[in-house]
Backbone bond lengths (Angstrom), bond angles and torsions (degrees), N, CA, C in turn:
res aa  C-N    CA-C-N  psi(-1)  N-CA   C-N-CA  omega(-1)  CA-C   N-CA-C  phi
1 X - - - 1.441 - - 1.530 109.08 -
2 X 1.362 120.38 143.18 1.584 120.40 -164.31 2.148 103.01 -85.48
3 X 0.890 88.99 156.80 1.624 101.93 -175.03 1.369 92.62 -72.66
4 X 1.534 132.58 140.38 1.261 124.66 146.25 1.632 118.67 -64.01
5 X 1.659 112.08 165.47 1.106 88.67 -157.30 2.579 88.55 -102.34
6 X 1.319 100.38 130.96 0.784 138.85 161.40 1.626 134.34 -21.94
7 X 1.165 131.80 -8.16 1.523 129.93 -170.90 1.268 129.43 -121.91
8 X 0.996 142.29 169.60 1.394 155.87 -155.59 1.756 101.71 -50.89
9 X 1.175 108.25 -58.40 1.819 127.54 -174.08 2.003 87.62 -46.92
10 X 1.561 99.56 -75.62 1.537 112.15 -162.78 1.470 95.28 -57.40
11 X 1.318 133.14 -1.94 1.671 108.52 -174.29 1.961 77.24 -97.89
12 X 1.129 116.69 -64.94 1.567 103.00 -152.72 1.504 94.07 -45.44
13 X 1.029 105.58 -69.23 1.668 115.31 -172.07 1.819 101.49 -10.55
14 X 1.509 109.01 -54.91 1.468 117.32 -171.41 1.727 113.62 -69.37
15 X 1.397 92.78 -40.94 1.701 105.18 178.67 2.334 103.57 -64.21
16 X 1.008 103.60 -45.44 1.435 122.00 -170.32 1.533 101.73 -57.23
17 X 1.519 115.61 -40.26 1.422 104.76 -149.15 2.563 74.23 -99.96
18 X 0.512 117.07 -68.05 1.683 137.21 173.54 1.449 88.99 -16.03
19 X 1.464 130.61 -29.96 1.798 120.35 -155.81 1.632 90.25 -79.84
20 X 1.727 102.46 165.79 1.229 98.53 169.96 1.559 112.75 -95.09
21 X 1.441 123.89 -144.37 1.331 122.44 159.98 1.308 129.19 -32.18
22 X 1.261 123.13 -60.40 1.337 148.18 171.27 1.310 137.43 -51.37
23 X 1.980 85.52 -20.18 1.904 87.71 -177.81 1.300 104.49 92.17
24 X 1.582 123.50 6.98 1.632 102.65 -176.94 1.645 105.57 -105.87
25 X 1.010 145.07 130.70 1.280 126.75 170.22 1.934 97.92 -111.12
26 X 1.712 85.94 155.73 1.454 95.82 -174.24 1.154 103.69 -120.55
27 X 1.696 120.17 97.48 1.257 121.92 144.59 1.900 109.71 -152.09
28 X 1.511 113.14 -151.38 1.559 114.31 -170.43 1.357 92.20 -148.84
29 X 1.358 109.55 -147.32 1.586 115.92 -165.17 1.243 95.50 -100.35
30 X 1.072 141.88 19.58 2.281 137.06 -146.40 1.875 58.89 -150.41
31 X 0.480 161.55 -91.06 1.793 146.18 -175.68 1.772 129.22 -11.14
32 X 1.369 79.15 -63.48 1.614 95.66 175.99 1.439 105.23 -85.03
33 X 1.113 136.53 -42.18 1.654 139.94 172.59 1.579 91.50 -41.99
34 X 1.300 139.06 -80.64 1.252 131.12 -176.71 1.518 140.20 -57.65
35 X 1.329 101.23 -12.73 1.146 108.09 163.36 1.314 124.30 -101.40
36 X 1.457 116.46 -14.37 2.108 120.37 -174.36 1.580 82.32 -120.63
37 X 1.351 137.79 24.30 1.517 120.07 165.12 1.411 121.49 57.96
38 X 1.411 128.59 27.58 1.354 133.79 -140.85 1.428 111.35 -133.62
39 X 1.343 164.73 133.53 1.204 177.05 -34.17 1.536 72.93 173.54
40 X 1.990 112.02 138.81 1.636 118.31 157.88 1.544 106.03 -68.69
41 X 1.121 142.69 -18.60 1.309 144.45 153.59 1.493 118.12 -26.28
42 X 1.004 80.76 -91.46 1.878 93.28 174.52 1.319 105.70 -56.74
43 X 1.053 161.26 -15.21 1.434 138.85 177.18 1.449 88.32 -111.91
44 X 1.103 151.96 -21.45 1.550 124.06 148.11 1.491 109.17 -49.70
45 X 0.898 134.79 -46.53 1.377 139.20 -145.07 2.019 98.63 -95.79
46 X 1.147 133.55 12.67 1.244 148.88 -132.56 1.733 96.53 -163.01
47 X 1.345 119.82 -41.57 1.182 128.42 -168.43 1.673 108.77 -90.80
48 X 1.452 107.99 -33.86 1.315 131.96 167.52 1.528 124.25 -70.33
49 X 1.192 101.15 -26.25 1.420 113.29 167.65 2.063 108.61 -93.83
50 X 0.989 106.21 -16.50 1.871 97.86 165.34 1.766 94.77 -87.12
51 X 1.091 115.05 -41.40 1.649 97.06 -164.04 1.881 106.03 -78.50
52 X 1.573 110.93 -6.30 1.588 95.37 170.82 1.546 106.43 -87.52
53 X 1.373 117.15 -20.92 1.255 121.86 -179.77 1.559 116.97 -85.56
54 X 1.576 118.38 14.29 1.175 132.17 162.21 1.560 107.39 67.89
55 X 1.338 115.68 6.22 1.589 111.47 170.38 1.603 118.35 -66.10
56 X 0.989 118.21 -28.89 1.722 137.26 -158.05 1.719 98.33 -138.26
57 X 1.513 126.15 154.69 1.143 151.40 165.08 1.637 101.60 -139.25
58 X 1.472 110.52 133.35 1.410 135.52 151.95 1.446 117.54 -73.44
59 X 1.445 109.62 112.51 1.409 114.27 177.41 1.760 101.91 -124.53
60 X 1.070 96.41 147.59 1.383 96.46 -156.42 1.406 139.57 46.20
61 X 1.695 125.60 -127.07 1.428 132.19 -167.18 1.607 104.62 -114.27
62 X 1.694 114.32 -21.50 1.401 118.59 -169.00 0.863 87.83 -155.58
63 X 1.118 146.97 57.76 1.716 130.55 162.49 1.600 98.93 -144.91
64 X 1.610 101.74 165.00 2.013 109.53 172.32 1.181 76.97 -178.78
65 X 1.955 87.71 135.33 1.123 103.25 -166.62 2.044 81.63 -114.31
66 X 1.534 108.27 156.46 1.472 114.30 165.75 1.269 118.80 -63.92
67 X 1.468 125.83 140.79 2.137 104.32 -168.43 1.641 68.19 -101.92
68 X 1.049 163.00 -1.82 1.839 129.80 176.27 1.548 95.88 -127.35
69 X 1.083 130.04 60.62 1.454 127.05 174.39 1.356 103.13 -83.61
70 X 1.568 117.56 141.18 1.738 138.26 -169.14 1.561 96.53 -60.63
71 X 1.396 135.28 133.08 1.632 101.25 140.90 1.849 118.37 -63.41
72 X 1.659 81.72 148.41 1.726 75.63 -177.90 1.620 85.94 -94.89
73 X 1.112 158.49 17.09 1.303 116.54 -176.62 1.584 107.93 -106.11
74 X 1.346 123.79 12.86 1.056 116.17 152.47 1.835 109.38 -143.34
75 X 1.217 108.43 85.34 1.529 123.52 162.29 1.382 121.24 -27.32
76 X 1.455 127.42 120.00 1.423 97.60 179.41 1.904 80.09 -124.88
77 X 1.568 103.85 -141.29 1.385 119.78 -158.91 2.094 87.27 -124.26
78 X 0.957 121.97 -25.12 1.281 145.42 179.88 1.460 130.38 -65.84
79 X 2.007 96.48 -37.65 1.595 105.24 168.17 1.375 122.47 -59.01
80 X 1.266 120.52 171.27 1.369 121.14 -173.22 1.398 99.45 -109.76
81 X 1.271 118.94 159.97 1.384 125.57 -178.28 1.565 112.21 -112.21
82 X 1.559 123.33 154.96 1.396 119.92 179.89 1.393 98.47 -51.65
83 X 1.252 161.87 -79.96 1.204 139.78 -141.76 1.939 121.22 -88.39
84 X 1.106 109.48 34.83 1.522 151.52 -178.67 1.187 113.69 -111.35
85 X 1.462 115.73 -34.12 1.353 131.99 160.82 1.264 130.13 -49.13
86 X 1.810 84.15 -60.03 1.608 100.82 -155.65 1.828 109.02 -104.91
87 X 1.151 89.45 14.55 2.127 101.85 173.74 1.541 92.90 -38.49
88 X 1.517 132.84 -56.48 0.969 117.46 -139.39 1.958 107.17 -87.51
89 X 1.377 99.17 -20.70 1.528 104.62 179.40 1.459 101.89 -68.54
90 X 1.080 144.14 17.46 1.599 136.22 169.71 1.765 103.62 -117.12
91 X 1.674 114.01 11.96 0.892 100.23 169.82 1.462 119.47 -105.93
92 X 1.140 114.22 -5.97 1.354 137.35 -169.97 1.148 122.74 -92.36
């Protein structure tokens, strides 16, 4: 079975689309370890690097909430999209 592929972009991307209304998604690194096939190490260590880069906040024990999540209740053409976000993590 092929490895998913692994990095900063594909975790928000995964965290972004997974949030609910609110922007909060509920999971940890024993989350992403099972779903990208990956040591809980590294996706702690991956998860820690979106929340210094202010994409993600840890609220509580299993939760992160998005710090620029869209409102959805009024959609425009103007919002930004998860990978609008993360332009800058492919520069690094």
């Amino acid at each position: 079975m092929k490895k998913k592929t692994f990095d900063h972009e594909s975790l928000y991307e995964f965290i972004w689309n997974g949030a609910d209304n609110d922007g909060i998604w509920s999971g940890n690194e024993k989350t992403l370890a099972a779903k990208f096939r990956v040591p809980e190490d590294q996706a702690y260590v991956v998860l820690g690097d979106l929340c210094d880069r202010n994409l993600i906040q840890r609220v509580g024990k299993g939760d992160y909430i998005i710090t620029r999540w869209p409102e959805r209740s009024e959609p425009g053409e103007d919002e930004l999209r998860w990978w609008e976000f993360t332009a800058t993590l492919r520069h690094r």
